[in-house]
C-alpha positions as a Markdown table, in Angstrom:
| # | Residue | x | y | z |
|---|---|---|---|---|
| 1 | Unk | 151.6 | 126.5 | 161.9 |
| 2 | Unk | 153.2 | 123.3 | 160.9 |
| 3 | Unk | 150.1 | 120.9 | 159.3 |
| 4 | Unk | 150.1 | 117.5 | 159.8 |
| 5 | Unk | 150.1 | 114.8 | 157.9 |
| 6 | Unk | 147.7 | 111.7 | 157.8 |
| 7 | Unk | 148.4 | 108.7 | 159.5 |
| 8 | Unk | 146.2 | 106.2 | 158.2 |
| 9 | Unk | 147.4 | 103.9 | 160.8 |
| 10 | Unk | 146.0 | 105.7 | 163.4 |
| 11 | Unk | 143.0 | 106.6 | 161.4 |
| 12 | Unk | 141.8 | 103.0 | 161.7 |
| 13 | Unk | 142.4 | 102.8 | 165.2 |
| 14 | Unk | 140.2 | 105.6 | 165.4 |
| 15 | Unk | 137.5 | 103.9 | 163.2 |
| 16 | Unk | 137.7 | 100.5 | 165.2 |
| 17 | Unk | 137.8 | 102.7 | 169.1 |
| 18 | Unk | 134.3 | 104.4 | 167.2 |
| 19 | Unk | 133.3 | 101.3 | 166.0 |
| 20 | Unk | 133.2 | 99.4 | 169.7 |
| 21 | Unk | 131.8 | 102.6 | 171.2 |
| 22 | Unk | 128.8 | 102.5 | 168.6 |
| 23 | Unk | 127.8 | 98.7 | 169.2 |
| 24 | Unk | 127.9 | 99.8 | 173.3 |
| 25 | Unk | 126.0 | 102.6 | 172.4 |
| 26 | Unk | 123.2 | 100.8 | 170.7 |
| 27 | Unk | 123.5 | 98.0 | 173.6 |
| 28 | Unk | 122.1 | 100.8 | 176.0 |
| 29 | Unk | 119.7 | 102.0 | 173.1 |
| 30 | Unk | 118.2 | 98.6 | 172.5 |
| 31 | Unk | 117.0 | 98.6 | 176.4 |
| 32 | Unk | 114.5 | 101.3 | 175.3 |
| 33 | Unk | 111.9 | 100.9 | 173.5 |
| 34 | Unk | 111.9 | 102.1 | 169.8 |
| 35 | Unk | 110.2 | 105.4 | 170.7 |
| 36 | Unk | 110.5 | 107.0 | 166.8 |
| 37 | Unk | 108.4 | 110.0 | 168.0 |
| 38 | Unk | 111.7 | 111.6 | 169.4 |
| 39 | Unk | 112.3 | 112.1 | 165.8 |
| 40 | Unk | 108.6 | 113.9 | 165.0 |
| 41 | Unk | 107.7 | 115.0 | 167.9 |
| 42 | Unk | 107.6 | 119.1 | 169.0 |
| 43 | Unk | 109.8 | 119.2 | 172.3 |
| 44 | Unk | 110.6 | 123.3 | 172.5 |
| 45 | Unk | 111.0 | 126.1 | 170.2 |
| 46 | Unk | 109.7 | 124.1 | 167.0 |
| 47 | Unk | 112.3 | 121.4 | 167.4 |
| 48 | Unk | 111.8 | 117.5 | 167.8 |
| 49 | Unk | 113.1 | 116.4 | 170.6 |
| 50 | Unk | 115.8 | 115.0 | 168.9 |
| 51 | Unk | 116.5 | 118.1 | 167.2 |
| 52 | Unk | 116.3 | 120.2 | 170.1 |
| 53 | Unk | 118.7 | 118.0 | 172.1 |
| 54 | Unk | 121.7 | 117.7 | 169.1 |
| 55 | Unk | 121.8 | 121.7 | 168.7 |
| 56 | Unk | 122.1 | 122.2 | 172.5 |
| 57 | Unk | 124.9 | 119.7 | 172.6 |
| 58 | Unk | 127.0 | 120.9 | 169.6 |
| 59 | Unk | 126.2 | 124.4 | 170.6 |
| 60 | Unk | 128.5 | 123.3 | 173.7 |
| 61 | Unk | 130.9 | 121.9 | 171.4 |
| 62 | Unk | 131.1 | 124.8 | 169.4 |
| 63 | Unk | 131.6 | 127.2 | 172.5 |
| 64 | Unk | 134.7 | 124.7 | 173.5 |
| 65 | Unk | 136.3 | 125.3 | 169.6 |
| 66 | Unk | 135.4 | 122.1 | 168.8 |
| 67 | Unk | 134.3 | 122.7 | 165.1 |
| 68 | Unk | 137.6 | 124.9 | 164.7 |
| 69 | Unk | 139.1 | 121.9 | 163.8 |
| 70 | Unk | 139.0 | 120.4 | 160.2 |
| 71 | Unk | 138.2 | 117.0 | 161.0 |
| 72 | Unk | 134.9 | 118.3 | 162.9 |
| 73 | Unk | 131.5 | 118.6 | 161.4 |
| 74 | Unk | 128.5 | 119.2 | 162.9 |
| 75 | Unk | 125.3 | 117.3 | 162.4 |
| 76 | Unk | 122.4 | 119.0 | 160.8 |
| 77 | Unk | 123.5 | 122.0 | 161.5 |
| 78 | Unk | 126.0 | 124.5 | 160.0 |
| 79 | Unk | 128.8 | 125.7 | 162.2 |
| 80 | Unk | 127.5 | 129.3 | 161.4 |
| 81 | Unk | 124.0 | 128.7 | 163.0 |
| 82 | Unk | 126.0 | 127.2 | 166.3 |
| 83 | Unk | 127.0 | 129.0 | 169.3 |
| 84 | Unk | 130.7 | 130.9 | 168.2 |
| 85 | Unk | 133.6 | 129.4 | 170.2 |
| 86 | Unk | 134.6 | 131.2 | 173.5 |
| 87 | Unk | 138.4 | 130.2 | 173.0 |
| 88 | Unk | 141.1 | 132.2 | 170.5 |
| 89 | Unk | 143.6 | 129.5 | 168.7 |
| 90 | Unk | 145.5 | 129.3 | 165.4 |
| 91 | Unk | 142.8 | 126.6 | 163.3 |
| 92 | Unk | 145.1 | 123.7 | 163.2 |
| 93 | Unk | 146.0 | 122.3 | 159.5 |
| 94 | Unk | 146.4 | 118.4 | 158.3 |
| 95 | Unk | 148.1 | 118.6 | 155.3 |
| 96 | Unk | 146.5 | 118.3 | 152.0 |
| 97 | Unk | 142.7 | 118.4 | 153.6 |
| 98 | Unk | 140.1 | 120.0 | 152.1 |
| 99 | Unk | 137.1 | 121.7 | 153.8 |
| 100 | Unk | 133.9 | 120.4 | 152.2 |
| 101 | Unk | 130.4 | 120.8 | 154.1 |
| 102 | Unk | 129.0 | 117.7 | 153.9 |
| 103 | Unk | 125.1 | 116.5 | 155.3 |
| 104 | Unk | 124.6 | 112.7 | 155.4 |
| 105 | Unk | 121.3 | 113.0 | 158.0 |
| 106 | Unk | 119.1 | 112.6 | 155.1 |
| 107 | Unk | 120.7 | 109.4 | 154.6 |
| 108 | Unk | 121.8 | 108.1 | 158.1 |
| 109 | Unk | 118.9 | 108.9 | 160.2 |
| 110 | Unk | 116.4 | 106.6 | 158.3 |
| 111 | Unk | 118.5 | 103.5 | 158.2 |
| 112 | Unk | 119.1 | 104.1 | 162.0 |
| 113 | Unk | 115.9 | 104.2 | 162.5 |
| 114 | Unk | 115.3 | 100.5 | 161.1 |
| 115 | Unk | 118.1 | 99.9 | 163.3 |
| 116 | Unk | 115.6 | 100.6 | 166.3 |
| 117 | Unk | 112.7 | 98.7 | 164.7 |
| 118 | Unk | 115.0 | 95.6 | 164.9 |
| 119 | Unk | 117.0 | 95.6 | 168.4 |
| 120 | Unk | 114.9 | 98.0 | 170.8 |
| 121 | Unk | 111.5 | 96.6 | 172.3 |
| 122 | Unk | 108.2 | 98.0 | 170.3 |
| 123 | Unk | 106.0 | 100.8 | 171.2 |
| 124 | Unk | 106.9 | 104.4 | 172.3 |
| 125 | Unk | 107.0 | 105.2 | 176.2 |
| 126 | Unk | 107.0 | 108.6 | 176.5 |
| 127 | Unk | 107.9 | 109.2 | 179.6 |
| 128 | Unk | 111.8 | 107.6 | 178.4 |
| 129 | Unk | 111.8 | 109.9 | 175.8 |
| 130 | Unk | 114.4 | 112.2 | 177.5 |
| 131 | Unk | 117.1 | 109.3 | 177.6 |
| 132 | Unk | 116.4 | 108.0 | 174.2 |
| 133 | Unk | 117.4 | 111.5 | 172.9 |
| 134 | Unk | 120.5 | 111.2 | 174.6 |
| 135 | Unk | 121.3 | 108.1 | 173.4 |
| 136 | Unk | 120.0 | 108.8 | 169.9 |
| 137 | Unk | 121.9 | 112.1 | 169.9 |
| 138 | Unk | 125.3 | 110.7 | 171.0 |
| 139 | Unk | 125.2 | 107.5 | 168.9 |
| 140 | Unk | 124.5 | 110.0 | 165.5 |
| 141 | Unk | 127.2 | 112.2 | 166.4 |
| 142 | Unk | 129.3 | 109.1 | 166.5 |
| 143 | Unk | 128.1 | 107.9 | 163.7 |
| 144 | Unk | 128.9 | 111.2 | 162.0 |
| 145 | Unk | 132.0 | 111.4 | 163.3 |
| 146 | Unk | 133.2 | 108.1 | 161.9 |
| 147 | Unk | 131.5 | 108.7 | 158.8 |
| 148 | Unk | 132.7 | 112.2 | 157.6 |
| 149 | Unk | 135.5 | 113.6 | 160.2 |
| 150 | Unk | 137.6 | 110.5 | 159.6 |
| 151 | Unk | 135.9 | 109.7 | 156.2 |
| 152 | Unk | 137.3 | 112.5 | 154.6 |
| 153 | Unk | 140.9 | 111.9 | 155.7 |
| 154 | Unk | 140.6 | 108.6 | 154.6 |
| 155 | Unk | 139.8 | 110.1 | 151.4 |
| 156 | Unk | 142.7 | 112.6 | 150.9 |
| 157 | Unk | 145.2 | 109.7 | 152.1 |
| 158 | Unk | 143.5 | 107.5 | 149.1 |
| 159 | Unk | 143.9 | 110.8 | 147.0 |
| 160 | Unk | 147.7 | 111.0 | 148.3 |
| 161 | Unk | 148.2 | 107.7 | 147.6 |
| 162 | Unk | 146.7 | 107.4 | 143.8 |
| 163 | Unk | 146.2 | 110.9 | 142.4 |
| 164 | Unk | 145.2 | 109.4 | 139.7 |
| 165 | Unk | 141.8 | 108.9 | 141.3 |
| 166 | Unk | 141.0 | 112.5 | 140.8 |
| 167 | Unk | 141.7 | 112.4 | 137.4 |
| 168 | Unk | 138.0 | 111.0 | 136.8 |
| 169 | Unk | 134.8 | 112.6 | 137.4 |
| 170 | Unk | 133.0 | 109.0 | 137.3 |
| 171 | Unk | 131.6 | 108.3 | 140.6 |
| 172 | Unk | 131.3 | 104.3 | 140.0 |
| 173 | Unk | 134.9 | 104.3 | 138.3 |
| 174 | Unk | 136.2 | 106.7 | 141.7 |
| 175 | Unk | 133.9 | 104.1 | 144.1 |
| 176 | Unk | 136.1 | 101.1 | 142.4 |
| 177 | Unk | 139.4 | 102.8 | 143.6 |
| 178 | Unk | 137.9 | 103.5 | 147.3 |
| 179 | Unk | 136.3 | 100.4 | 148.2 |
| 180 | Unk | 138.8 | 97.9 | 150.0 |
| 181 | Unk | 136.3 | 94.4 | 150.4 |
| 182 | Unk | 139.0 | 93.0 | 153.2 |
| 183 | Unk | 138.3 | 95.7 | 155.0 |
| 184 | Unk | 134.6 | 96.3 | 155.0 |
| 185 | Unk | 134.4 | 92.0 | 155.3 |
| 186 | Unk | 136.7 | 92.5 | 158.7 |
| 187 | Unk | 134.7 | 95.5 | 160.4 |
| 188 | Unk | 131.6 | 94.2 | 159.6 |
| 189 | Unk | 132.2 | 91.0 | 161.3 |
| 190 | Unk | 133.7 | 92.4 | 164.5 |
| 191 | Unk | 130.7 | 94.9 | 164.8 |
| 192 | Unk | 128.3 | 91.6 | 165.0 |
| 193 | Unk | 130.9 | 90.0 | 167.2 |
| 194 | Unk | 130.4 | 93.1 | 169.4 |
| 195 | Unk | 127.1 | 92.9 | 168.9 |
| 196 | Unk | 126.7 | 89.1 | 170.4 |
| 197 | Unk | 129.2 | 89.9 | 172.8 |
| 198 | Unk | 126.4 | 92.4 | 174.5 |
| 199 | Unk | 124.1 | 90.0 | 173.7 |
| 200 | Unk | 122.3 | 92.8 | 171.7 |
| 201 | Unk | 118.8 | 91.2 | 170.0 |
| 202 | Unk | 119.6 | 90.3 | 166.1 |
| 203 | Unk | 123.0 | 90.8 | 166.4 |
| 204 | Unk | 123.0 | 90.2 | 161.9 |
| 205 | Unk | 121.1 | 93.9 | 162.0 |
| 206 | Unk | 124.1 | 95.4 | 163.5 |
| 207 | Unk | 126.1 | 93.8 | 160.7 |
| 208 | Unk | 123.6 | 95.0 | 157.9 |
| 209 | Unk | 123.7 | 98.3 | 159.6 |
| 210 | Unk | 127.7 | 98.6 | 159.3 |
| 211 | Unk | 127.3 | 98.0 | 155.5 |
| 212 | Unk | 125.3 | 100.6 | 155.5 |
| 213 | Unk | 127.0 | 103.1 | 157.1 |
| 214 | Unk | 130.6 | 101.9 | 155.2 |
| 215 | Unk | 127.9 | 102.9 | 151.9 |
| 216 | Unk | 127.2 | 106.0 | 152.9 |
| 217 | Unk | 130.9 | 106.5 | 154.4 |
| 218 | Unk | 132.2 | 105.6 | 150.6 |
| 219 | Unk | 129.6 | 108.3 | 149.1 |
| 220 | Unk | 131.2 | 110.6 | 151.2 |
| 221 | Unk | 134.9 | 109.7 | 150.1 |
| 222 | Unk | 133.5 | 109.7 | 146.8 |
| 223 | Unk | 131.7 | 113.0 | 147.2 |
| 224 | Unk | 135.1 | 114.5 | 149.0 |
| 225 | Unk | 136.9 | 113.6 | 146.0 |
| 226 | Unk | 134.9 | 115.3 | 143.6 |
| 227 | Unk | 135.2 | 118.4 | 145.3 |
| 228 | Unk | 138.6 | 118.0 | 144.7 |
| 229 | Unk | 138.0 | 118.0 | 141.1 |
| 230 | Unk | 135.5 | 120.9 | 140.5 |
């Protein structure tokens, strides 16, 4: 099988058609209230419902060959503990990528969470607890998406583009390389123009947010990139 190269062109499209998604996302979350105890609560089988809800759903992923492909990662879970894909195909190849198993839920999960404490109405409401799973499943898997499928490619097209970047095993000097301030300035901004387009409460919380996650997508470049090295 012929791999594929990167197009970092299309890569940003990608992170911008994500991007809008998200802030529509957490428009329909933010009608909810905060309801945390999806996160803590015992739903089935010793799962939260949270918990229970995100291995069901990329169980069905994983039956459709979803995590055959290199730019898929599930959340949480390793692709071993999922539900093995029904389907037979060659794995396709991009060019130059590098499978690394990465987990960023230790990280991501609590600063969505003060997400909720700042757009959705207080208190917990049990009885909605069903839909805020949903939501809270798919906009995590977005999230996580954004974050590590397309996060690493960015990497490897940084890589491709200054190999001298691996080279170093400094995190901070490799972080200097990665970090593009015109960038992070211009998708912050449109994610709070989003965000006061949907007339979302505290519309500057979705833009704290996005620096947040472009943090935690930069530790995974970083991260990526060291993996490279050793």
């Amino acid at each position: 099988m012929v791999a594929s190269k990167i197009d970092i062109n299309e890569i940003r499209i990608k992170l911008d058609q994500l991007g809008d998604h998200l802030i529509s996302l957490l428009k329909h979350r933010s009608r909810h209230p905060r309801n945390l105890g999806v996160f803590t609560q015992e739903f089935a089988g010793g799962k939260t419902w949270f918990l229970y809800r995100l291995q069901k759903e990329q169980d069905i992923d994983s039956e459709f060959g979803r995590y055959l492909y290199p730019d898929q990662h599930p959340l949480i879970f390793n692709k071993s503990e999922l539900t093995p894909a029904r389907i037979v195909r060659a794995i396709p190849v991009v060019e130059g990528l590098v499978g690394v198993s990465l987990d960023i839920s230790k990280k991501l999960i609590p600063v969505y969470q003060e997400l909720l404490e700042q757009i959705c109405i207080g208190g917990e409401d049990e009885t909605s607890y069903g839909q805020t799973a949903k939501l809270d499943v798919e906009i995590l898997l977005t999230l996580n998406e954004r974050i590590i499928g397309l996060g690493e490619q960015v990497a490897q097209y940084k890589v491709e583009q200054n190999p001298d970047i691996v080279i170093s095993k400094d995190k901070v000097a490799i972080k200097s390389q990665l970090v593009v301030p015109e960038r992070e300035k211009q998708v912050i901004e449109q994610s709070i123009a989003a965000a006061q387009k949907y007339a979302i409460k505290n519309p500057l919380a979705i833009g704290d947010f996005m620096k947040r996650v472009i943090a935690i997508t930069v530790d995974v470049e970083v991260d990526y990139i060291l993996s490279r090295i050793s």
